[in-house]
N, C-alpha and C positions, 0 to 999 in steps of 0.2 A: 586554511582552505575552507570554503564552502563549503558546506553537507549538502549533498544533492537527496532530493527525496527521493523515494519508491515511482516506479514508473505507472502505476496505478493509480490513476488522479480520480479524486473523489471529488462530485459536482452535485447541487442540488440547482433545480429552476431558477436561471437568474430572471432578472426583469429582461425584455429587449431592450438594449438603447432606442435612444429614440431617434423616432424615423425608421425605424424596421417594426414597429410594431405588425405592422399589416404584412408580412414576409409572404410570399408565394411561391408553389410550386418550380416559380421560374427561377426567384431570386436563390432559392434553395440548390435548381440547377446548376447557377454560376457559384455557389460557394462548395459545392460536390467537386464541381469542375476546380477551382482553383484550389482546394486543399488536398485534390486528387483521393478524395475517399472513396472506396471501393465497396467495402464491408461495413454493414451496421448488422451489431446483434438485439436481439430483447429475450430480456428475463417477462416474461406476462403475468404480473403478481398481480391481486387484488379484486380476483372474477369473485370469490367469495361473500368478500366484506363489501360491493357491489351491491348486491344479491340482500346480504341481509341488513344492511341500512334501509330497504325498501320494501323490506318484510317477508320476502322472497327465500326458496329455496335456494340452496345453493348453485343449483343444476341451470336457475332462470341466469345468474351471474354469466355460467360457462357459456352458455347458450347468446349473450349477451356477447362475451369477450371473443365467441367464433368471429361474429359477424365482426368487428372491431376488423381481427387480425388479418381482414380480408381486405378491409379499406387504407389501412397500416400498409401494409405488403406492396398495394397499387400504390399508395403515394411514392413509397421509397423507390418503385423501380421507374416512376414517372420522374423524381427525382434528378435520375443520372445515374442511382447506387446500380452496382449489376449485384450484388452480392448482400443478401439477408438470412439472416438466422435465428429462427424463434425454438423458442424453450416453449414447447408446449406440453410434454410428460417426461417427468424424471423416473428416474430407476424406483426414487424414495415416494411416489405419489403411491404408490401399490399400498401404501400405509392409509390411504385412504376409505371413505368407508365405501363395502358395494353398489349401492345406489348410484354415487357419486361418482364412482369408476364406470358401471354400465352406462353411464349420460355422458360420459367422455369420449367411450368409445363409439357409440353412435355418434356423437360429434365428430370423432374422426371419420367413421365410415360416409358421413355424407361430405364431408370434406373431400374425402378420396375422389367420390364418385364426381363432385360439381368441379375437381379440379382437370379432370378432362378434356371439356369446355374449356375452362379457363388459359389453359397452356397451349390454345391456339390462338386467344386472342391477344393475349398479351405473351408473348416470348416468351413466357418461365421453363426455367430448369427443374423439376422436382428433386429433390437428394431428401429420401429420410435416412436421418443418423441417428444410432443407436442401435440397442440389441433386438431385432422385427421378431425373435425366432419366438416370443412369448407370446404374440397375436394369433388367433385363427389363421387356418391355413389358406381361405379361402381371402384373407385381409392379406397377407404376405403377398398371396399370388397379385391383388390388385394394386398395390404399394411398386413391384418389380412392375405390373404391365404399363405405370404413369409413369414412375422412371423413363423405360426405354421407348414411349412413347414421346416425351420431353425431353430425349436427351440430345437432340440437333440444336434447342433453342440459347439462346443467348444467354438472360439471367437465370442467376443460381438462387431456387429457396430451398435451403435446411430446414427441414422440420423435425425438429431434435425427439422422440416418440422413444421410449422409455430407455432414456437416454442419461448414462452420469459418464462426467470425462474421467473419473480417475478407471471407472470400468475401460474407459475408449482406450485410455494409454497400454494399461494392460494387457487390449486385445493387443494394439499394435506391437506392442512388444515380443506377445506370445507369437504371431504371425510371423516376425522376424525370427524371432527361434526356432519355428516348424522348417522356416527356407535353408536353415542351417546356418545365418550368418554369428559370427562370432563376436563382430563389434560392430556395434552401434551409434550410426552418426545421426545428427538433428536431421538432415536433411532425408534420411531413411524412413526415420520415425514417421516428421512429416507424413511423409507419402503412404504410411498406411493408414493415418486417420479416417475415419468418419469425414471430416472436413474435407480430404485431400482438393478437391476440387476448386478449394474457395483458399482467399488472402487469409492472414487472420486480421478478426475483426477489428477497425480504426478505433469502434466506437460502439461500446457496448450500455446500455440501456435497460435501466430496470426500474418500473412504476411500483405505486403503492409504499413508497418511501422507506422501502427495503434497501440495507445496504453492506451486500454480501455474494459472493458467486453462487453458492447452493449448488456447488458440483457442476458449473456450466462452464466449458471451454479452458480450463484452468490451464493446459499447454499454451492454447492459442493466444489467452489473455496476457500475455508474456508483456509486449507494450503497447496494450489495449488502453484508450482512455476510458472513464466512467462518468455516464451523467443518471443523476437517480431524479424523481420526482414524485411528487404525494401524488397524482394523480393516479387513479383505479385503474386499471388496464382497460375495462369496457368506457371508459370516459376518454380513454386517449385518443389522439387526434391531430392529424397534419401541423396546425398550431404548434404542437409539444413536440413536434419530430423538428420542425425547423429551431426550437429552441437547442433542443438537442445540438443540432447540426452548428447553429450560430455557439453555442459555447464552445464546440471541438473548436470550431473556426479560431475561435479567440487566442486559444491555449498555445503556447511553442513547444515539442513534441522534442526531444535532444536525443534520446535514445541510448541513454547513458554518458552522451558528450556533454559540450557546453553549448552554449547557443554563439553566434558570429556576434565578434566582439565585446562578450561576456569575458570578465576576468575568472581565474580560478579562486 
């Protein structure tokens, strides 16, 4: 018998075949639409090494890779994707140093504020996932008023904000505990994620030629594919998202079966 591998497929940058070199928003359309992908996630590595390849603080990087994750965001939901999820603070970034954590959270707070605006122009859902109750209070309060001001619109962005899934599981777990239930099915668990609102993701995505989860989605990545690439996070770009997209494309997804007329 065949040994079937791990459902976690590991991908770097392939070349495009050719004649797709020049892919487009459109062409990316029809292959969202026929591989029916739902959910893309991104790991956003590399604001750093950005930053100091150019002489730069490290703050110029983050400041860099905001603006990025805003053009990323509108491609994917121009796309077709209804469903995105970036990692933008983990639980373990607090290991950072304060400088570098105060220029984050200004990063968030004008994120917050400009995505107001944003979620009537283009349909976004806002969802932050993760533990909010470590932020200012006055940050929580405008985190919940973008929520329920977004929450009629069509696509879903997670924005993962000091965020670890094995913390997420946990919660969920504890939450089922407080309800009183005694056993625990996948489909319960589910539903008390951080995620709950979203597929889990087809196709999860991490720049800077990292090639590891780092606490990110570890339930959901269940039979997640992965595509990694060298490029920076503040470098990436529609280009690298359609590569993305065209390597899922490629792949046969079995789910633990075989694929139609594959022997055992």
């Amino acid at each position: 018998m065949r040994k079937t591998t791990g459902e976690l497929r590991l991908s770097r940058s392939p070349r495009l075949p050719k004649g797709t070199e020049e892919m487009s928003t459109e062409s990316s359309k029809q292959l969202v639409l026929d591989k029916n992908i739902k959910h893309i996630a991104f790991i956003m590595d590399g604001n750093g090494r950005w930053a100091k390849r150019r002489g730069m603080p490290r703050e110029y990087g983050h400041k860099k890779g905001a603006d990025t994750f805003r053009k990323i965001v509108t491609y994917c939901f121009e796309a077709g994707l209804q469903h995105v999820t970036v990692y933008a603070f983990s639980t373990e970034n607090w290991k950072r140093s304060e400088r570098e954590i105060r220029a984050l959270m200004r990063l968030f707070t004008i994120f917050i504020e400009d995505a107001f605006e944003d979620i009537r122009k283009n349909d976004v859902r806002i969802v932050f996932i993760g533990d909010r109750s470590v932020f200012r209070e006055d940050m929580q309060r405008r985190m919940a008023a973008l929520e329920r001001e977004s929450a009629a619109n069509r696509n879903i962005l997670n924005v993962a904000l000091n965020y670890g899934s094995r913390s997420e599981i946990v919660h969920a777990v504890n939450t089922l505990i407080e309800r009183g239930e005694k056993k625990i099915s996948v489909e319960m668990l589910n539903a008390c994620l951080y995620t709950r609102l979203s597929p889990d993701p087809a196709l999860i995505v991490r720049t800077a030629g990292e090639q590891r989860l780092s606490n990110f989605l570890l339930w959901q990545a269940a039979y997640s594919e992965f595509y990694y690439t060298d490029t920076l996070w503040p470098d990436m770009n529609g280009e690298e998202v359609d590569r993305a997209l065209l390597s899922f494309g490629n792949r046969q997804r079995r789910f633990g079966g075989i694929a139609e007329g594959e022997s055992n």
